[in-house]
Every structure is written in structure tokens, then in C-alpha cells.
PDB file of N, CA, C and O in Angstrom:
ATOM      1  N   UNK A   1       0.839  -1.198   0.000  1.00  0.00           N
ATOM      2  CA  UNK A   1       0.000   0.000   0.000  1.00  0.00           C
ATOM      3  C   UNK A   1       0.876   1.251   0.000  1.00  0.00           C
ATOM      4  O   UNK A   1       0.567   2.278  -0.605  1.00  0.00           O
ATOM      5  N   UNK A   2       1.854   1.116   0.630  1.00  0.00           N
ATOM      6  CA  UNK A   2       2.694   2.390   1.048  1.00  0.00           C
ATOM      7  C   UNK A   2       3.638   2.668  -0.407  1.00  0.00           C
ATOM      8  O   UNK A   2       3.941   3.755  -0.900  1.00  0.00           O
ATOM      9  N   UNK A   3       4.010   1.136  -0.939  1.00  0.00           N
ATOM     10  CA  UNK A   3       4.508   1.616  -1.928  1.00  0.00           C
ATOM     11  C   UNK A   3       4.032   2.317  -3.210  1.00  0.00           C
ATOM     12  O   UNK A   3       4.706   3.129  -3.844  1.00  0.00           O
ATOM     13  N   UNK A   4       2.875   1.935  -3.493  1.00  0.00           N
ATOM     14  CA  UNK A   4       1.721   2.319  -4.308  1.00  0.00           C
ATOM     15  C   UNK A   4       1.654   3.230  -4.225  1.00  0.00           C
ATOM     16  O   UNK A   4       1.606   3.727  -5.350  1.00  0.00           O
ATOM     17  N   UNK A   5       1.594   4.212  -3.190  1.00  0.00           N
ATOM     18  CA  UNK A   5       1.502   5.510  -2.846  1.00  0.00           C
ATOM     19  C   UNK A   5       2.377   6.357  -3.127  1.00  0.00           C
ATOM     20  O   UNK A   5       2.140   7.523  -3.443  1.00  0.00           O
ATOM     21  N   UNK A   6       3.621   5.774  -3.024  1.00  0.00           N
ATOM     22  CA  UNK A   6       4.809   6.653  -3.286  1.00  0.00           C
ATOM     23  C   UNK A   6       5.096   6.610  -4.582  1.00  0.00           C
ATOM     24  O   UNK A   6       5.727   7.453  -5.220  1.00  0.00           O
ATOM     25  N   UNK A   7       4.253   4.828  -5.268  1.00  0.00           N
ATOM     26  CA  UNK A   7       4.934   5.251  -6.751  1.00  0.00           C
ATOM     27  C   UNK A   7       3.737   6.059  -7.657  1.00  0.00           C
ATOM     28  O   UNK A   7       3.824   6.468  -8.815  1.00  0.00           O
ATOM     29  N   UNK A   8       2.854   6.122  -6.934  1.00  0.00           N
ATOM     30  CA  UNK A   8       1.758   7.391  -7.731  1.00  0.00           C
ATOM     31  C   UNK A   8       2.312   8.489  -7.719  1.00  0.00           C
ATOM     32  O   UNK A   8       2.311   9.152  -8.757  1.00  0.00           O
ATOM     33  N   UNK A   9       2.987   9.021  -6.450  1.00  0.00           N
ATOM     34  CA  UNK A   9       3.388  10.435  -6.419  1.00  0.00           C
ATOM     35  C   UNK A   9       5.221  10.583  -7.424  1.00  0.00           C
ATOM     36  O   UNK A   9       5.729  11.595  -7.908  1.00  0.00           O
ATOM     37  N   UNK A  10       5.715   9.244  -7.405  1.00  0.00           N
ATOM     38  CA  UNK A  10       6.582   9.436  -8.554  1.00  0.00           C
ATOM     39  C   UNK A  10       6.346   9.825  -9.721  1.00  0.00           C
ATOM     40  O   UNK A  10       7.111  10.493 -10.416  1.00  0.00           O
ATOM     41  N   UNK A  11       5.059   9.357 -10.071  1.00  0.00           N
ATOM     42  CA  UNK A  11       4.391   8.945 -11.730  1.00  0.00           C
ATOM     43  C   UNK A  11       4.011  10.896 -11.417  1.00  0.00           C
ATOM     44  O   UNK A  11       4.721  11.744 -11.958  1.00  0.00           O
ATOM     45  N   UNK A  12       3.157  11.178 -10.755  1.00  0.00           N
ATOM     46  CA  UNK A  12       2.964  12.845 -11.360  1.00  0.00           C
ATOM     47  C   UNK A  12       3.744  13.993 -11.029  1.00  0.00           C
ATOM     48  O   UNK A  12       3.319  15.137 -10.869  1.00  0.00           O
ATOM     49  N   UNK A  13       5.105  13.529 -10.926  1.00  0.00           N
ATOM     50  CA  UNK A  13       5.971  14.858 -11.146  1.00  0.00           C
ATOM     51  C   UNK A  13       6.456  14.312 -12.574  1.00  0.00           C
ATOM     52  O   UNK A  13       6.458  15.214 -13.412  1.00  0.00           O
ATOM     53  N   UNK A  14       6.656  13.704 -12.812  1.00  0.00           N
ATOM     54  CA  UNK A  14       7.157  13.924 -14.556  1.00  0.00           C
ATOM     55  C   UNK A  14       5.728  14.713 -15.486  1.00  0.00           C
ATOM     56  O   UNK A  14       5.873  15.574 -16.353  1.00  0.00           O
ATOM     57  N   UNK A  15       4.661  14.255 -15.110  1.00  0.00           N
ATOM     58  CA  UNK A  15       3.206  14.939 -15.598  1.00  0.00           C
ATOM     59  C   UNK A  15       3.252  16.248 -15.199  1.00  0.00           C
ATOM     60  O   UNK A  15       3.452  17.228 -15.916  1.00  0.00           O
ATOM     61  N   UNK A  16       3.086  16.220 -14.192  1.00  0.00           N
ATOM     62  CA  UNK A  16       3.279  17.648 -13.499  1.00  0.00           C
ATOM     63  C   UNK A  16       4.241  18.746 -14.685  1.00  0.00           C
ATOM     64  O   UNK A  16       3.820  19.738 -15.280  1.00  0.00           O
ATOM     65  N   UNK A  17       5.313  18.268 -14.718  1.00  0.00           N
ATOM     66  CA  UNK A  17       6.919  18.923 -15.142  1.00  0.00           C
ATOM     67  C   UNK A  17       6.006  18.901 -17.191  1.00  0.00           C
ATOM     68  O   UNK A  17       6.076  19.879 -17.934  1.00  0.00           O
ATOM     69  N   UNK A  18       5.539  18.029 -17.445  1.00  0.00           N
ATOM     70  CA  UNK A  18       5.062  18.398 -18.968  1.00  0.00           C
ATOM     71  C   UNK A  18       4.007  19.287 -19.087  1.00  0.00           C
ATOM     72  O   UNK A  18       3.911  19.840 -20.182  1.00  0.00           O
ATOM     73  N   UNK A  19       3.285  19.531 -18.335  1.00  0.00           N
ATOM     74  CA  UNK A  19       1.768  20.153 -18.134  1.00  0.00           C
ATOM     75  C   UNK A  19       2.749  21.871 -18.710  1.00  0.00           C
ATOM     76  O   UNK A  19       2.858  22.664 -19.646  1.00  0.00           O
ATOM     77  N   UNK A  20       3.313  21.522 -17.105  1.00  0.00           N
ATOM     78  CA  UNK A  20       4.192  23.047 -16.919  1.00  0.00           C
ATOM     79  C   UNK A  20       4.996  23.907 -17.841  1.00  0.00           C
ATOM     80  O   UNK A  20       5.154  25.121 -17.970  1.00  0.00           O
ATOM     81  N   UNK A  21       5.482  22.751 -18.482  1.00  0.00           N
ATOM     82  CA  UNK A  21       6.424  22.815 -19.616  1.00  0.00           C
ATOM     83  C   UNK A  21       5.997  23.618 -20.740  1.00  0.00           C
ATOM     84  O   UNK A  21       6.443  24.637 -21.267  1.00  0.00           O
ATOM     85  N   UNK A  22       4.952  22.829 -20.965  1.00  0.00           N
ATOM     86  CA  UNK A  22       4.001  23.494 -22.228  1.00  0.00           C
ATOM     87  C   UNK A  22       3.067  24.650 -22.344  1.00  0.00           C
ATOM     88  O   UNK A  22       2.964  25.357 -23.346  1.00  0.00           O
ATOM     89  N   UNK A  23       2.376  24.788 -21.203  1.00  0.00           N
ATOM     90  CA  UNK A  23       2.337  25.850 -20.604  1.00  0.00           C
ATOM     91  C   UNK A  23       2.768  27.359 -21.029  1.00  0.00           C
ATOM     92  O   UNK A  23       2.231  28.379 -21.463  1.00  0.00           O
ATOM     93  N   UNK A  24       3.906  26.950 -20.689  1.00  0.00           N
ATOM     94  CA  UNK A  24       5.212  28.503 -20.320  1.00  0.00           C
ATOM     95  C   UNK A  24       6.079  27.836 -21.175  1.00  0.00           C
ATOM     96  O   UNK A  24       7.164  27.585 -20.652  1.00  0.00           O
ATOM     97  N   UNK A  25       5.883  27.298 -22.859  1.00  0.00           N
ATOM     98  CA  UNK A  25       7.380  27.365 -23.157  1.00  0.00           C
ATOM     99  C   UNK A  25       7.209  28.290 -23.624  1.00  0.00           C
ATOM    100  O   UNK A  25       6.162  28.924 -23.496  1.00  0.00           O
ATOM    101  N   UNK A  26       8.613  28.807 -24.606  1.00  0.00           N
ATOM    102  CA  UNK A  26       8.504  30.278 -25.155  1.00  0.00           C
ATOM    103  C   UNK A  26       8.699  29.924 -27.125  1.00  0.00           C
ATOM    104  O   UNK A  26       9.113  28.900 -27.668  1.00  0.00           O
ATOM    105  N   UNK A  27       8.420  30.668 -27.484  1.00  0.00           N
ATOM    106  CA  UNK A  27       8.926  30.367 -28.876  1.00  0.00           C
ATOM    107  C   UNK A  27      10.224  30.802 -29.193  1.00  0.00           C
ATOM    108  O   UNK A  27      10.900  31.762 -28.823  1.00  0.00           O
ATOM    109  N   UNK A  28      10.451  29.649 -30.145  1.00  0.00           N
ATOM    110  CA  UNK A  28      12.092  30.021 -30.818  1.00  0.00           C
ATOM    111  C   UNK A  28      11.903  30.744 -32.129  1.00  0.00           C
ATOM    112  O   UNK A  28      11.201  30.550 -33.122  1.00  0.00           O
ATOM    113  N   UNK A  29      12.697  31.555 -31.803  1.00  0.00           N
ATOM    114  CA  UNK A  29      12.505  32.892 -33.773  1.00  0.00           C
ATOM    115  C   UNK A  29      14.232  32.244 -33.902  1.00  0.00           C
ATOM    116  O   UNK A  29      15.014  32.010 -32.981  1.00  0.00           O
ATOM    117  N   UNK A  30      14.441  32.072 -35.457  1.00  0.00           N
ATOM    118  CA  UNK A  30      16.001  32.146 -35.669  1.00  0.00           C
ATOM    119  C   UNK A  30      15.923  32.987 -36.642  1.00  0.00           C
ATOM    120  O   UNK A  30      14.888  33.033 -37.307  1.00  0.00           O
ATOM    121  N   UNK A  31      17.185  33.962 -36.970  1.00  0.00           N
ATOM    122  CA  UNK A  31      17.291  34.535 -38.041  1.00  0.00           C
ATOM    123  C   UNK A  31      18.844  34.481 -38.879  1.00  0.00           C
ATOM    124  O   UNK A  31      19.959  34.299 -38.392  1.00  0.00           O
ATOM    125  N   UNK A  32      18.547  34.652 -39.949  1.00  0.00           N
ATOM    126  CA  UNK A  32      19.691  34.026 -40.553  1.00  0.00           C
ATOM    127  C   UNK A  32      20.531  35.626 -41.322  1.00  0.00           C
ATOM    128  O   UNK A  32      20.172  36.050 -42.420  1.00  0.00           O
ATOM    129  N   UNK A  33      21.594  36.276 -40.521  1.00  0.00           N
ATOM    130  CA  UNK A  33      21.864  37.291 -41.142  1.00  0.00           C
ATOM    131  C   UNK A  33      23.488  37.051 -41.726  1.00  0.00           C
ATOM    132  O   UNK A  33      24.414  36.386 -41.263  1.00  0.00           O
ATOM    133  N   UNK A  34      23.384  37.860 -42.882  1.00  0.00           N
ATOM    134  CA  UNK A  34      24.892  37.717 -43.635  1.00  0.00           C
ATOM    135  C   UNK A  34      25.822  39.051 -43.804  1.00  0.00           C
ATOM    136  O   UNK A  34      25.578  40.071 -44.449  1.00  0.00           O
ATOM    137  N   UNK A  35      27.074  38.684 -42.944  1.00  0.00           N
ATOM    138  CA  UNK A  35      27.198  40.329 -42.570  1.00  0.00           C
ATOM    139  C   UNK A  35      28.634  40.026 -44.033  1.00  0.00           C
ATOM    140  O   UNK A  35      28.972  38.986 -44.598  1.00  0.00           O
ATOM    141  N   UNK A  36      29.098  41.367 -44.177  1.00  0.00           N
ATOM    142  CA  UNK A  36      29.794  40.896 -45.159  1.00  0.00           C
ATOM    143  C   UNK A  36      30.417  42.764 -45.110  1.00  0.00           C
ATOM    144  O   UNK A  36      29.673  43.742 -45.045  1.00  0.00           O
ATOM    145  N   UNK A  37      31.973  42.788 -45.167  1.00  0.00           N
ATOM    146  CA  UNK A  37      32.538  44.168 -45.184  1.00  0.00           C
ATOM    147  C   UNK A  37      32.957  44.709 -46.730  1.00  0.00           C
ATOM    148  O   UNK A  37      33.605  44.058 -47.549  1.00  0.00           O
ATOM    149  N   UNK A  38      32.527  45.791 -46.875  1.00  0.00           N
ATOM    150  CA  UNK A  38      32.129  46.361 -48.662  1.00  0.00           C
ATOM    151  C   UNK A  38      32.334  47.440 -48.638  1.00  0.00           C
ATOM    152  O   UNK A  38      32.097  48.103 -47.628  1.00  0.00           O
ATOM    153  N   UNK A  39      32.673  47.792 -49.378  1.00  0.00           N
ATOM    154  CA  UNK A  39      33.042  49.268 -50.361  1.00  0.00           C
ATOM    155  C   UNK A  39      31.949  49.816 -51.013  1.00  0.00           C
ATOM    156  O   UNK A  39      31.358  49.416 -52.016  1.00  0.00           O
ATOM    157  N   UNK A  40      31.669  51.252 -49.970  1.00  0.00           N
ATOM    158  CA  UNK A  40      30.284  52.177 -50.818  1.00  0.00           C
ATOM    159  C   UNK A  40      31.271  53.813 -51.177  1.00  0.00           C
ATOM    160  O   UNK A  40      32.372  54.227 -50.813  1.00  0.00           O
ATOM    161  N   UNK A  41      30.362  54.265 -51.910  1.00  0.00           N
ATOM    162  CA  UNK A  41      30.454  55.335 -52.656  1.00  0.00           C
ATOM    163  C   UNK A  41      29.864  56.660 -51.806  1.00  0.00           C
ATOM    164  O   UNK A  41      28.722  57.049 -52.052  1.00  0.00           O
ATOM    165  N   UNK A  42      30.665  57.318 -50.824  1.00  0.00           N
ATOM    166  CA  UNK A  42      29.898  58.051 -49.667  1.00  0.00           C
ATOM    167  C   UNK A  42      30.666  59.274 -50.345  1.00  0.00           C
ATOM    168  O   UNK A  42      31.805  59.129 -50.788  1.00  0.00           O
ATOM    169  N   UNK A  43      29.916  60.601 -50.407  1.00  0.00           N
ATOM    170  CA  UNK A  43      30.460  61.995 -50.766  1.00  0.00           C
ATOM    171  C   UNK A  43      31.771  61.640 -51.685  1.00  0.00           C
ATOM    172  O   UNK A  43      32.884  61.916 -51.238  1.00  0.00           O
ATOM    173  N   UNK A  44      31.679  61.238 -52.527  1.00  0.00           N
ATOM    174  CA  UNK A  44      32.673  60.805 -53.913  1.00  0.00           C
ATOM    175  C   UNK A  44      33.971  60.199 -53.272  1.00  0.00           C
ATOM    176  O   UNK A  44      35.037  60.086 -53.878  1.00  0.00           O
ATOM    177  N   UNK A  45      33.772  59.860 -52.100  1.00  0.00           N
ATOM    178  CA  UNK A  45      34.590  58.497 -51.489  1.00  0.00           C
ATOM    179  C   UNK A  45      34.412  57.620 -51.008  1.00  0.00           C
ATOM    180  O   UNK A  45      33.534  57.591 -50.145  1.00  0.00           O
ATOM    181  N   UNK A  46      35.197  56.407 -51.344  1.00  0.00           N
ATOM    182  CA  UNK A  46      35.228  55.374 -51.380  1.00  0.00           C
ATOM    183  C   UNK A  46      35.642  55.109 -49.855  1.00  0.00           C
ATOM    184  O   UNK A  46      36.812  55.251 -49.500  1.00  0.00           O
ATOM    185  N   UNK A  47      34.516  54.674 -48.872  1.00  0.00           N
ATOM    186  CA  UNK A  47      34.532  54.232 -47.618  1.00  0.00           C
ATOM    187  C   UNK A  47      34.545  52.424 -47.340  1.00  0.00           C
ATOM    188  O   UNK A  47      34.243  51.624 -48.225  1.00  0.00           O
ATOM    189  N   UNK A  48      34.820  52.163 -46.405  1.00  0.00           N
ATOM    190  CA  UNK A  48      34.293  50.771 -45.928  1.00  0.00           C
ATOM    191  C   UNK A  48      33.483  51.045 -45.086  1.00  0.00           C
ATOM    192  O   UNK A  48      33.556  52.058 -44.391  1.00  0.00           O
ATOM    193  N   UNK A  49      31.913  49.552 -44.953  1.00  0.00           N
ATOM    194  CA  UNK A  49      31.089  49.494 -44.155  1.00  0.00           C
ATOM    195  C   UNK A  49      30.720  48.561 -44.695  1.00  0.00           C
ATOM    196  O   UNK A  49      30.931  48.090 -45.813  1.00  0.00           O
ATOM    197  N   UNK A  50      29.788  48.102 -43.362  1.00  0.00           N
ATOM    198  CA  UNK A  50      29.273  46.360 -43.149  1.00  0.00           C
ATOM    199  C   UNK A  50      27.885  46.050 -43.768  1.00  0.00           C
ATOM    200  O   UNK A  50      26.839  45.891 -43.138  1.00  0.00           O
ATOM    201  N   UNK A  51      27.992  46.014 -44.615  1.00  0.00           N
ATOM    202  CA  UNK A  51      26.493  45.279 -44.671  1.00  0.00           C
ATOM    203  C   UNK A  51      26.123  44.138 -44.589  1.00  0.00           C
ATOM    204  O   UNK A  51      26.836  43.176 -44.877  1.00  0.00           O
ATOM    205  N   UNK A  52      24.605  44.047 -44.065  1.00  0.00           N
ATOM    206  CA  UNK A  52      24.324  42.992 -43.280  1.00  0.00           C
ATOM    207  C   UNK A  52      22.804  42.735 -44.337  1.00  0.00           C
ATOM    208  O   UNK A  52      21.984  43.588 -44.676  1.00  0.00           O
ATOM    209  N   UNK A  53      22.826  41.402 -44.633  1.00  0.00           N
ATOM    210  CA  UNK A  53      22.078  41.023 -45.802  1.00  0.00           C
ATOM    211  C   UNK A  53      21.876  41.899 -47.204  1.00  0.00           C
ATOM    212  O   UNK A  53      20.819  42.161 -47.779  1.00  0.00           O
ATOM    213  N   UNK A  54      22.767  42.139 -47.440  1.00  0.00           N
ATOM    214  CA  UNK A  54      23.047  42.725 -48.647  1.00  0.00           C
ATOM    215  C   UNK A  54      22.596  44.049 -48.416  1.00  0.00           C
ATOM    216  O   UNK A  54      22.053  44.471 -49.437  1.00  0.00           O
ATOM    217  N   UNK A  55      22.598  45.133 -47.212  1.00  0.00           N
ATOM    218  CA  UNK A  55      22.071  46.448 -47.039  1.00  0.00           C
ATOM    219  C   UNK A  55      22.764  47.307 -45.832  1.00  0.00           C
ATOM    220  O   UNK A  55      23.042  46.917 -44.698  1.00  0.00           O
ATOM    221  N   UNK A  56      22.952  48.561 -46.405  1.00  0.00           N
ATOM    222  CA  UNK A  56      23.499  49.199 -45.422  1.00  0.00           C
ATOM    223  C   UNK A  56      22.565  50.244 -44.747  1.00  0.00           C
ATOM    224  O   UNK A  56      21.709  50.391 -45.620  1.00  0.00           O
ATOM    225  N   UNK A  57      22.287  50.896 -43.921  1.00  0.00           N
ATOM    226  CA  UNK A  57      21.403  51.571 -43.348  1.00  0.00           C
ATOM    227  C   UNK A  57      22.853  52.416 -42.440  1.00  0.00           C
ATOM    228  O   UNK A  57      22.633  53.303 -41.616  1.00  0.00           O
TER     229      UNK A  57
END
């Protein structure tokens, strides 16, 4: 009897721990950026700067 008891309360912390889990997970975003160092045309000179997916801002 006693063991029964203890192995019920084993069995719902792993339940417990998925309930919770899912719950509160968070989402994953990935982003895929391509940085790359380039030669622009700034006041009729020729500077370096990074652009990052093919754009400089």
C-alpha cells in the first residue's frame, strides 16, 4: 500500500513537469543574417562598411 503511494506520487511529477512545460514554453525565432565588409560610394569616397544582408542603413 505504502509503496503504491509513493509510486503514484513518482508517476505525477514527470506529468506535473510536462503540463508546466508546455504551458510557459517560449517560442524560438532564428534569423539568418549575412554580414559581409564592402566598399560604398559616400560623398565621392570610397569608404568601408558592413552590410548585413546585402544592405546598409
Amino acid at each position: 500500500m505504502i509503496k503504491s503511494i509513493i509510486y503514484m506520487k513518482l508517476l505525477l511529477i514527470p506529468v506535473v513537469l510536462l503540463v508546466t512545460n508546455s504551458l510557459f514554453a517560449q517560442k524560438v525565432v532564428r534569423y539568418d543574417l549575412y554580414v559581409k565588409d564592402t566598399l560604398v560610394n559616400f560623398s565621392v569616397k570610397e569608404k568601408r562598411a558592413i552590410a548585413v544582408n546585402g544592405q546598409i542603413r
